[in-house]
Residue frames relative to the residue before (quaternion, step in Angstrom):
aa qw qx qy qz dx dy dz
X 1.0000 0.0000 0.0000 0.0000 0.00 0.00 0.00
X 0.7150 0.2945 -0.3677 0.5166 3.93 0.68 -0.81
X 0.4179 0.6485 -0.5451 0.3282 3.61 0.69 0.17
X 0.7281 0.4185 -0.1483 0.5223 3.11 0.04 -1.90
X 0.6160 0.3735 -0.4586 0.5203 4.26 0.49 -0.47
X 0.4657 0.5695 -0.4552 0.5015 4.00 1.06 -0.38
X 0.7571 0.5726 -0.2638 0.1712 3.13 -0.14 -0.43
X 0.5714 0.5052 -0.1411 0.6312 2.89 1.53 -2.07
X 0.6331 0.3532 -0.4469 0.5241 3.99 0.10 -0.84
X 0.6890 0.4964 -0.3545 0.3914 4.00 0.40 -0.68
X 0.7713 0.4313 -0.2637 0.3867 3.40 1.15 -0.37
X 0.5690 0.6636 -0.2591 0.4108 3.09 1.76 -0.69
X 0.6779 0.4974 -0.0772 0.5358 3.01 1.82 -1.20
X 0.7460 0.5006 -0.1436 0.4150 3.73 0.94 -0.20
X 0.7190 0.3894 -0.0974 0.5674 2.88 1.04 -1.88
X 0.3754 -0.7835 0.4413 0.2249 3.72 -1.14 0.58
X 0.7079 -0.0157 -0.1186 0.6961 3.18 1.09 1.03
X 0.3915 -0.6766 0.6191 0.0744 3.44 -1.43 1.81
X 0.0776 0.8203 -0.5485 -0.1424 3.72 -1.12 0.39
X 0.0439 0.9220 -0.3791 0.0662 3.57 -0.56 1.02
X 0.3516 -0.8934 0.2768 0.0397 2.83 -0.25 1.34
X 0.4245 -0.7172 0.3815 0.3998 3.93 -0.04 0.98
X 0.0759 -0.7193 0.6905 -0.0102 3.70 -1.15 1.23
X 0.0284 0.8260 -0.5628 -0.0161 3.72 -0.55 1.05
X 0.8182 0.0869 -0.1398 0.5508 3.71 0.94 0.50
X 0.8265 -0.3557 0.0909 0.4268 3.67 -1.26 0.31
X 0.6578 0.5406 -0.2954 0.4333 3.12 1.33 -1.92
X 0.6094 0.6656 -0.1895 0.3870 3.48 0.78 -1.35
X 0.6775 0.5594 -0.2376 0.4143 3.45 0.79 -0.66
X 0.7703 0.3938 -0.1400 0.4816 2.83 0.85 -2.17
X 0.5480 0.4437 -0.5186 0.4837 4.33 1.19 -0.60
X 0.6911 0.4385 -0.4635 0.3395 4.24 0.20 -0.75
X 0.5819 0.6489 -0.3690 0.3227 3.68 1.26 -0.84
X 0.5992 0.6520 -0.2234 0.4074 3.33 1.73 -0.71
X 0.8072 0.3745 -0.1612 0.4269 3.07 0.82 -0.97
X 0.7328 -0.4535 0.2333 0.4505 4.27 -1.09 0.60
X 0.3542 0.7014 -0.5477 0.2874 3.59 1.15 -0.29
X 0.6708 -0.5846 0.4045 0.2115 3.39 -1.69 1.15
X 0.7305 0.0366 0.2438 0.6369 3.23 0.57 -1.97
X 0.1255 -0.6267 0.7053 0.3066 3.82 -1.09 -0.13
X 0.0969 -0.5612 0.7989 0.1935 3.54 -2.28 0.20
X 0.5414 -0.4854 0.6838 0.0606 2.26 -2.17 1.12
X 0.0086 0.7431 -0.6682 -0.0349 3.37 -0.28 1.36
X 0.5738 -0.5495 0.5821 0.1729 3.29 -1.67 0.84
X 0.5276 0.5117 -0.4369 0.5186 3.75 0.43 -0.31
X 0.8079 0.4130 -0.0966 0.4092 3.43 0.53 -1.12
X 0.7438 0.3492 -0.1550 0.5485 3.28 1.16 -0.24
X 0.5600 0.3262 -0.5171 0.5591 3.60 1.00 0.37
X 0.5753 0.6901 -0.3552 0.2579 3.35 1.38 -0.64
X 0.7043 0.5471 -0.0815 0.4450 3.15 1.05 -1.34
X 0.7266 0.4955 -0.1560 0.4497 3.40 1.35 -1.64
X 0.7341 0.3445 -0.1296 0.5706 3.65 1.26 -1.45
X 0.2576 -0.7499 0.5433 0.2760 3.32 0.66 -1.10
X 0.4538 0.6905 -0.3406 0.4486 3.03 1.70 1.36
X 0.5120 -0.6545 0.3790 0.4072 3.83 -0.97 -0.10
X 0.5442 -0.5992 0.3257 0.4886 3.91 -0.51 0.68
X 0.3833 0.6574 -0.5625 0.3231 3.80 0.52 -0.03
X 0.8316 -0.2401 0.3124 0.3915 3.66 -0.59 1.17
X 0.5842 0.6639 -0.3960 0.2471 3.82 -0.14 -0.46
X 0.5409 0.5440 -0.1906 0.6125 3.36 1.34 -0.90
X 0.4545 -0.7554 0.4450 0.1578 3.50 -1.35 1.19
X 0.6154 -0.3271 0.5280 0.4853 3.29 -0.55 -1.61
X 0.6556 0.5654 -0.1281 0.4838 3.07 0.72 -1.67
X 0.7317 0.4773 -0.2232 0.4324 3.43 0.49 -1.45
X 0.8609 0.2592 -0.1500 0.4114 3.46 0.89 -0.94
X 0.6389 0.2697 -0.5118 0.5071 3.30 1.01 1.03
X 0.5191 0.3926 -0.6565 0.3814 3.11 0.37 0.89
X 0.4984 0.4919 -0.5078 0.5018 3.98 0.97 0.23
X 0.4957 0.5558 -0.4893 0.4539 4.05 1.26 -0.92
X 0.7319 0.6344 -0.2258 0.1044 3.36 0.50 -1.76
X 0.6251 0.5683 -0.0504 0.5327 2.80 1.64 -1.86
X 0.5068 0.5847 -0.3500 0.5280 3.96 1.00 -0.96
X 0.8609 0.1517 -0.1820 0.4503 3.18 -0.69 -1.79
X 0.5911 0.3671 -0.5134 0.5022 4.39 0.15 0.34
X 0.4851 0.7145 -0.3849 0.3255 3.57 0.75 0.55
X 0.8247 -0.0166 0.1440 0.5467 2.64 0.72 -1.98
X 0.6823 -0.6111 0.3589 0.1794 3.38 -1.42 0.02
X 0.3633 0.6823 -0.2660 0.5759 3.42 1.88 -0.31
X 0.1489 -0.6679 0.6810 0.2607 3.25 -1.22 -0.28
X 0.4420 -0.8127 0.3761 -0.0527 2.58 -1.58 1.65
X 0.1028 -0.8148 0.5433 0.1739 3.63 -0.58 0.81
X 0.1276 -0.8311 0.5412 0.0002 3.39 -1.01 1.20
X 0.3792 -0.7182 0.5603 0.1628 3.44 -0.83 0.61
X 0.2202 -0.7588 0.6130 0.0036 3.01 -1.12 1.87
X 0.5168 -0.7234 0.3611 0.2815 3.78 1.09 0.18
X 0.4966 -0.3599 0.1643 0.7726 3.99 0.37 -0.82
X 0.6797 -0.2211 0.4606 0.5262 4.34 -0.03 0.14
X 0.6117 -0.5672 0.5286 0.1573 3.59 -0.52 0.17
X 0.8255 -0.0008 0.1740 0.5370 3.46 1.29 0.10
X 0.8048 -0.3019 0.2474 0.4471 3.48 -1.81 -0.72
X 0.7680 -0.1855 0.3572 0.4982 3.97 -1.11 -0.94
X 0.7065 0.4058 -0.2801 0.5077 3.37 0.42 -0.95
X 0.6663 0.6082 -0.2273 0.3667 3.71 0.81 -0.81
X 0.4940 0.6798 -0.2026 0.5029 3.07 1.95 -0.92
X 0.6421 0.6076 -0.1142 0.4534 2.61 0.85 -2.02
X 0.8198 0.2737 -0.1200 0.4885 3.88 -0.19 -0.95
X 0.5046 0.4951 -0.4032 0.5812 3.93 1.44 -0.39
X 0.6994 0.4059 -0.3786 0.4504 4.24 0.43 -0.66
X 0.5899 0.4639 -0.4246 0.5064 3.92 0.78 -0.80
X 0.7422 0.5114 -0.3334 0.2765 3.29 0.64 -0.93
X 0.6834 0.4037 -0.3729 0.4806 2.99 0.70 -1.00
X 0.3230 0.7523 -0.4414 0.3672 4.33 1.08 -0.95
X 0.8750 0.1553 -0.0440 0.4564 3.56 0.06 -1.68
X 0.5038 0.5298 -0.5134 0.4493 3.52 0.86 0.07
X 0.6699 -0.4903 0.4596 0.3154 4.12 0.96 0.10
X 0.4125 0.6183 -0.5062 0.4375 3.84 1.14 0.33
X 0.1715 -0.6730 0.6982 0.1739 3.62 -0.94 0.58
X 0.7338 -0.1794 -0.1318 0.6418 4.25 0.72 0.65
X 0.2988 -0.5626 0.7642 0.1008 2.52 -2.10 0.27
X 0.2573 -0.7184 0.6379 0.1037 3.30 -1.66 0.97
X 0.0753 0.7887 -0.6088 0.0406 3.17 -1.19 0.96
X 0.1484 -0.8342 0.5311 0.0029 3.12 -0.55 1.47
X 0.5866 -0.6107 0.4467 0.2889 3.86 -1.51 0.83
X 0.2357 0.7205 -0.5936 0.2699 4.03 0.67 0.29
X 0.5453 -0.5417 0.5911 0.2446 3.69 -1.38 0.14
X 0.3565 -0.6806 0.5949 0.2361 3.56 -1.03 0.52
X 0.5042 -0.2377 -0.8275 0.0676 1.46 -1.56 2.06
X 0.2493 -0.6077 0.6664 0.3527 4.06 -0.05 1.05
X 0.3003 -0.4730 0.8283 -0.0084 3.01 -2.79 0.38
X 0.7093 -0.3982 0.4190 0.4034 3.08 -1.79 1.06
X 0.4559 -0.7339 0.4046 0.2997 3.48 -1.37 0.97
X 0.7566 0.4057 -0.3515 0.3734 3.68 1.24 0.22
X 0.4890 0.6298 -0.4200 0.4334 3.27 1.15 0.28
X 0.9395 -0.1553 0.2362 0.1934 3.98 -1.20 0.18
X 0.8294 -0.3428 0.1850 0.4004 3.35 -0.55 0.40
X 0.0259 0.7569 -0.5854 0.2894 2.99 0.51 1.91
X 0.0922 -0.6710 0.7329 0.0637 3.93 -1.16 0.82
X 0.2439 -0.7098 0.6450 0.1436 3.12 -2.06 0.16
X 0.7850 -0.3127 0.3006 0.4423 3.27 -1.46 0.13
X 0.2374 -0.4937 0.6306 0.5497 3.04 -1.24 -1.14
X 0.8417 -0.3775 0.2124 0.3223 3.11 -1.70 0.54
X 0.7234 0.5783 -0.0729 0.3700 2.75 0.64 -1.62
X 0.5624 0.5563 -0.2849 0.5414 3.92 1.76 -0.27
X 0.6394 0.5176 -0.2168 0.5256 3.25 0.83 -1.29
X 0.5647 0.5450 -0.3491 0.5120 3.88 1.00 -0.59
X 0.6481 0.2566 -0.2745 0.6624 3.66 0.34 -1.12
X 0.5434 0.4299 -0.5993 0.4009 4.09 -0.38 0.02
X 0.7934 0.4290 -0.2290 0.3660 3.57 0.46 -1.22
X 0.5182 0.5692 -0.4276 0.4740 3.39 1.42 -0.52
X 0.4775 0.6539 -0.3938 0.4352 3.73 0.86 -1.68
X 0.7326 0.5770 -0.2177 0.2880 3.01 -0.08 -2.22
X 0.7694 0.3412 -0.1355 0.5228 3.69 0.19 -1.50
X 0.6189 0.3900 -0.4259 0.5324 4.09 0.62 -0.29
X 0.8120 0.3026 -0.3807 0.3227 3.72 0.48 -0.40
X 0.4706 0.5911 -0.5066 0.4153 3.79 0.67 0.39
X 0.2101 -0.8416 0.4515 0.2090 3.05 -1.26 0.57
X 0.5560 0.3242 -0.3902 0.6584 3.07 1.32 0.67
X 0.5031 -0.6273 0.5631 0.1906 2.62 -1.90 0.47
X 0.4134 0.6805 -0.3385 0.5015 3.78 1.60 -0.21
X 0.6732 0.4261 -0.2861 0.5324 3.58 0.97 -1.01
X 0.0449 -0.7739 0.6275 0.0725 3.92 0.09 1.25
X 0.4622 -0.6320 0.6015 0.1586 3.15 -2.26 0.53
X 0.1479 -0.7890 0.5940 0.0527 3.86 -0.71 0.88
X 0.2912 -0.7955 0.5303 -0.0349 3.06 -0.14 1.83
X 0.3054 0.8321 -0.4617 0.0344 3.55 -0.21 1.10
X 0.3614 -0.7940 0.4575 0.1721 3.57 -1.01 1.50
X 0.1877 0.7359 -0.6132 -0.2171 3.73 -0.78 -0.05
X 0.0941 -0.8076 0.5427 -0.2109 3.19 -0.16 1.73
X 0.5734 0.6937 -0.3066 0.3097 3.12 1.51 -1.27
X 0.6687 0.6606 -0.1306 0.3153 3.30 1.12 -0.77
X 0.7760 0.4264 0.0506 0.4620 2.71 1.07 -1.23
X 0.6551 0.1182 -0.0606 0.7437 3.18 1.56 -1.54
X 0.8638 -0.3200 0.3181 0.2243 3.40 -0.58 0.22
X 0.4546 -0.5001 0.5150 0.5273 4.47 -0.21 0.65
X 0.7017 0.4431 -0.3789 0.4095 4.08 -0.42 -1.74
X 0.5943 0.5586 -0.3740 0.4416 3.98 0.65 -0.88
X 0.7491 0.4895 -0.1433 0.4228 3.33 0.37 -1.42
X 0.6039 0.5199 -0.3490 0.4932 3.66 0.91 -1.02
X 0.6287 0.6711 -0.1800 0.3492 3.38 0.84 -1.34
X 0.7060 0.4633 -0.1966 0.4983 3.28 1.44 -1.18
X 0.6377 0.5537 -0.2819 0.4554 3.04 1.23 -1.16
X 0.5434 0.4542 -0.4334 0.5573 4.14 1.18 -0.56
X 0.8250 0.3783 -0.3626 0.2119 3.56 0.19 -0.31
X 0.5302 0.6793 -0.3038 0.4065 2.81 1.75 -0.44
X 0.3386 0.5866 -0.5718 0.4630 3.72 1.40 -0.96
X 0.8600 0.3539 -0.2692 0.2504 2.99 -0.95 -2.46
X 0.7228 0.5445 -0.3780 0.1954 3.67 0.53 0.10
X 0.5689 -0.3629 0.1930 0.7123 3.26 2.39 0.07
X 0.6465 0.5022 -0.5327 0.2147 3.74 0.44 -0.70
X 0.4299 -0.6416 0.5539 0.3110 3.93 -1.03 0.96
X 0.7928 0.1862 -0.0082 0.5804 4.04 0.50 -0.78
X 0.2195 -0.8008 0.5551 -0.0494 3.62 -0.95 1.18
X 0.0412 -0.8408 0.5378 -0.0460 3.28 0.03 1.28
X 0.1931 -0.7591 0.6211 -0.0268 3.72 -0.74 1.65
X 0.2683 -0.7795 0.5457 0.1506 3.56 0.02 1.81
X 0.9079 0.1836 -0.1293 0.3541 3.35 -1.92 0.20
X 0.1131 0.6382 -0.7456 0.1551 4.11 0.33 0.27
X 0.5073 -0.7037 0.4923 0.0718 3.36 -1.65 1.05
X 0.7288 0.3877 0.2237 0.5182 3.18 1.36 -1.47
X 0.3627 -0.6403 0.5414 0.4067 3.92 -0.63 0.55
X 0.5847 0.6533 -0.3185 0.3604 3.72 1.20 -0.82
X 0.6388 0.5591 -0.2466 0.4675 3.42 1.00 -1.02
X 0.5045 0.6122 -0.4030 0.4564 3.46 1.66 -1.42
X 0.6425 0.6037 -0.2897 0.3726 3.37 0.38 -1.99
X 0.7172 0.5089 -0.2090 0.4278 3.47 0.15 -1.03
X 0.6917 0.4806 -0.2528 0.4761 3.63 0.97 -0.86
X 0.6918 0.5367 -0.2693 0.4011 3.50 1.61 -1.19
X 0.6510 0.5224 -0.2391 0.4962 3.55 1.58 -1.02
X 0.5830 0.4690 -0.5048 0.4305 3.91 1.23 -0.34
X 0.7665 0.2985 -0.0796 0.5630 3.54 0.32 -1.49
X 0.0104 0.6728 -0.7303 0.1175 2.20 -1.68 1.43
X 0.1866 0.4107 -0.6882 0.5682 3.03 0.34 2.50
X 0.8391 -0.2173 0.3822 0.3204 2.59 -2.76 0.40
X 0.0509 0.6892 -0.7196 -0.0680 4.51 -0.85 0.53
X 0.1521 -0.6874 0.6905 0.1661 3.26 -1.78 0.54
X 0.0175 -0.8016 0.5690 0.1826 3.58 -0.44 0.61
X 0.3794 -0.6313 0.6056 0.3014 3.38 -1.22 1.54
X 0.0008 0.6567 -0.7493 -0.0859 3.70 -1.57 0.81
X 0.1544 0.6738 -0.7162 0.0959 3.19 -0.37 1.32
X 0.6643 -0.6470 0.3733 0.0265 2.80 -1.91 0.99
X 0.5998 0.3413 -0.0763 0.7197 3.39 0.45 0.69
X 0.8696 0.3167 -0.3029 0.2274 3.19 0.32 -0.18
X 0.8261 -0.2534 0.0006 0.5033 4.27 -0.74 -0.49
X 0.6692 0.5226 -0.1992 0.4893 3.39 1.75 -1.28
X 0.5015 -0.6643 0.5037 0.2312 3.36 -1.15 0.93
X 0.4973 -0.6979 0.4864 0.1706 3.41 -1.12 1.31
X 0.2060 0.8688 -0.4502 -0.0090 3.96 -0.54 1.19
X 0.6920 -0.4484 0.2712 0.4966 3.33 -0.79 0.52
X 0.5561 -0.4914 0.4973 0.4494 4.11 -1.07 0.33
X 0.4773 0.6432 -0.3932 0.4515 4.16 0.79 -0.93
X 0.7534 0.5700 -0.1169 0.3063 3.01 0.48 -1.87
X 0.7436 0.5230 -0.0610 0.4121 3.00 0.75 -1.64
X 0.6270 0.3207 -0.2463 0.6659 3.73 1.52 -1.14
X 0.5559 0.5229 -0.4967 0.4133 3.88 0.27 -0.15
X 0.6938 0.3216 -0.2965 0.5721 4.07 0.74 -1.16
X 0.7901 -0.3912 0.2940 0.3692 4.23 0.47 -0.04
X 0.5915 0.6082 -0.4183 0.3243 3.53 0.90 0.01
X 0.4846 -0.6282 0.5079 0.3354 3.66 -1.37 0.41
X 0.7327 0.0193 0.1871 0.6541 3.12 0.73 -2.17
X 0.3888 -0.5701 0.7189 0.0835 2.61 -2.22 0.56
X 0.0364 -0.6475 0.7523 0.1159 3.46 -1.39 0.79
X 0.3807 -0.6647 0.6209 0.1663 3.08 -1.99 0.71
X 0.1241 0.8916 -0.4099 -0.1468 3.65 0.45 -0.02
X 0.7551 0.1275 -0.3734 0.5236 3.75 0.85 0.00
X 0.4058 0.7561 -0.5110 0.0494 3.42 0.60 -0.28
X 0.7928 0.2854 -0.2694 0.4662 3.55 1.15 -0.50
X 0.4009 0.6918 -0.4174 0.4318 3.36 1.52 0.21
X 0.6845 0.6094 -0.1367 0.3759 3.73 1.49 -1.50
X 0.5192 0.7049 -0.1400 0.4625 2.73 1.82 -1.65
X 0.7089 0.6332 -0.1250 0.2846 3.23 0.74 -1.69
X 0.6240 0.5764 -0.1565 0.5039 2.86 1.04 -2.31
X 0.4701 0.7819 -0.3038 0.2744 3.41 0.72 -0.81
X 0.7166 0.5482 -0.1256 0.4125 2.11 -0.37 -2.76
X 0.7237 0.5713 -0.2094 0.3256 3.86 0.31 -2.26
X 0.8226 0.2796 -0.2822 0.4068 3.15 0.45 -1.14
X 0.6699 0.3902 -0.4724 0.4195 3.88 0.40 -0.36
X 0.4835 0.6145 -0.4575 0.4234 4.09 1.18 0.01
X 0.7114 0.5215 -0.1475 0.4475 3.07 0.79 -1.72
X 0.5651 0.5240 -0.3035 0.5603 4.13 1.12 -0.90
X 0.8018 0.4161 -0.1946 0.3821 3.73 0.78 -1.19
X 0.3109 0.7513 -0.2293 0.5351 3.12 1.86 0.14
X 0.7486 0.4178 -0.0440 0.5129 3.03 -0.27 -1.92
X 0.7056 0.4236 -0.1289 0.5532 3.76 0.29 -1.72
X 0.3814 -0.6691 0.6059 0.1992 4.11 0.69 0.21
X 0.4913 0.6196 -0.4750 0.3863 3.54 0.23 0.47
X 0.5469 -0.6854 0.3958 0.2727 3.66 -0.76 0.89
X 0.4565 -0.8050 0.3042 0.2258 3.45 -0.60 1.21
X 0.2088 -0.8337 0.4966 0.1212 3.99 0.47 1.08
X 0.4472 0.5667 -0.5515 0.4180 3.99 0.61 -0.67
X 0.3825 -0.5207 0.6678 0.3696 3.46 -1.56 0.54
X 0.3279 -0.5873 0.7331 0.1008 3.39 -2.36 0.88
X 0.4817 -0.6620 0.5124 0.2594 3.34 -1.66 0.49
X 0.5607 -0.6432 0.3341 0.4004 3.14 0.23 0.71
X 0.6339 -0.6184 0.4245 0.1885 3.55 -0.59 0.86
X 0.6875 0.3271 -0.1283 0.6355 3.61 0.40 -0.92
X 0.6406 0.4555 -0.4155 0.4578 3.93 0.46 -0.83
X 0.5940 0.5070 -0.4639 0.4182 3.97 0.98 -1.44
X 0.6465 0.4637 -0.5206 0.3098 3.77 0.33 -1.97
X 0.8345 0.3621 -0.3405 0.2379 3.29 -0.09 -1.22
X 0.5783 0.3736 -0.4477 0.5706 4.11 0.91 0.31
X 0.6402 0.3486 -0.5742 0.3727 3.59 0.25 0.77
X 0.5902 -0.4636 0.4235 0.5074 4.03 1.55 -0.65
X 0.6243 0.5464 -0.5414 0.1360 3.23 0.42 0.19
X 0.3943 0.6137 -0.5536 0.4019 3.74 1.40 0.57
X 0.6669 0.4485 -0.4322 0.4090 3.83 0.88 -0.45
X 0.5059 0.6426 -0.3878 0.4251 3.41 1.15 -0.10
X 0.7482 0.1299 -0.1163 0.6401 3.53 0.23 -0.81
X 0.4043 0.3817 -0.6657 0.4976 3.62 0.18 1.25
X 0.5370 0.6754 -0.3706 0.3437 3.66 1.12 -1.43
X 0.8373 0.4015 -0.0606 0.3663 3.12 0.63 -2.00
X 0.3049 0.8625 -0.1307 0.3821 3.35 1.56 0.19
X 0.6807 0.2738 0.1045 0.6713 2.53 0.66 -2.09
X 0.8130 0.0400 -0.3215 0.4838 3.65 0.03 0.06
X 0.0969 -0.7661 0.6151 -0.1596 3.35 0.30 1.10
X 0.7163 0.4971 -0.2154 0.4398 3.57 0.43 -1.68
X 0.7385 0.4653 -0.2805 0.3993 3.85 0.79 -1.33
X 0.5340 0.7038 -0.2524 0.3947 2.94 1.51 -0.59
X 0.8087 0.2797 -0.1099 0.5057 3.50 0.98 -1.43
X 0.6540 0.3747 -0.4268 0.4997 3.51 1.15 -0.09
């Protein structure tokens, strides 16, 4: 576990630009674990989405989502960011949501300043704390890890509600309160980006989700106007849904299925079933006597 949290502080710090793709379930994890990506996140949209069959709006527990933390990072090999939402609650909640998520094999954890119940950060009438909560979250936050490798992603969606200058503001205060990486939800505008990259000057994550308020830019783009990392968070969740429903329509409707397929024999073997029948192999003999 402090390896793989070695890393992500090693990449964040080294590499000139973090890239992370959104992983919201096993399959999803283990196809992003494949590929040159940096780090994966564990977006929450996608995982209450996938796990409950619910909207990100607060519904999801604790419990529920580190045992998605749990199942992710004993998955894969990357290091994983996961999204802890506002902590699940009060100080103490903070407090036992950061250990938790720490030993469950997360290499960070986002926590963002939204009211309870918080909502996906691009959708509607979202509120926040007052500053000054989110501050003692982030203190809470940074005294209860025990490593310093496990990093904290301090994210604000204020922008909405109160205003870009509001939001920048949060995001300076959030640094000085322990967060290693400062994540300013929803920007409208590549301009607004710009503006976020030239105030702060800490670690930025910009959230490029698809579909949603913030404009989609190249990685070039993004480290040229001030950003570190990028997360993807529905893009392969969206991708997916897809894929399902014009299979699943062509199905039903008897009609020959045209979507490309992963190849059958390529999936068995990224879920394990070559360690299986190595498994069964070797004890062949114990098997038949």
């Amino acid at each position: 576990m402090t390896m793989i949290s070695r890393t992500l502080r090693t990449l964040i710090e080294e590499k000139p630009f973090v890239t992370c793709p959104g992983v919201f379930d096993l399959v999803s994890a283990k196809l992003a674990d494949r590929t040159r990506a940096d780090a994966l996140y564990m977006t929450g949209y996608g995982a209450v989405a996938s796990y409950l069959g619910l909207p990100d709006a607060g519904l999801a527990t604790y419990s529920q989502m580190l045992d998605r933390v749990q199942a992710i990072a004993q998955t894969v090999h990357k290091p994983l960011i996961a999204d802890g939402d506002t902590g699940y609650g009060g100080l103490l909640n903070v407090h036992h949501t950061v250990r938790g998520y720490e030993k469950a094999g997360a290499a960070a954890i986002q926590l963002e300043d939204q009211q309870s119940p918080k909502k996906c950060g691009h959708t509607p009438n979202r509120h926040v704390i007052p500053v000054k909560e989110m501050i003692n979250k982030l203190m809470v936050a940074n005294d209860a890890r025990s490593s310093r490798d496990f990093l904290i992603i301090a994210r604000t969606d204020a922008r909405t509600p109160l205003g870009l200058d509001e939001a920048i503001r949060r995001g300076e205060a959030y640094a000085k309160a322990g967060a290693d990486i400062i994540f300013i939800e929803s920007p409208e505008s590549e301009a607004e980006m710009r503006k976020i990259g030239s105030a702060l000057d800490v670690p930025l994550v910009s959230n490029q989700l698809h579909g949603g308020r913030t404009p989609i830019l190249s990685q070039d783009k993004l480290r040229e106007i001030g950003y570190r990392m990028a997360i993807y968070p529905t893009a392969g969740l969206l991708a997916a849904a897809y894929a399902l429903n014009n299979v699943y329509g062509s199905l039903v409707d008897d009609k020959p299925v045209r979507v490309p397929l992963y190849d059958f024999n390529e999936f068995s073997s990224l879920i394990g079933f070559q360690e299986v029948w190595d498994f069964e192999k070797k004890y062949a003999s114990l098997e038949a006597g």
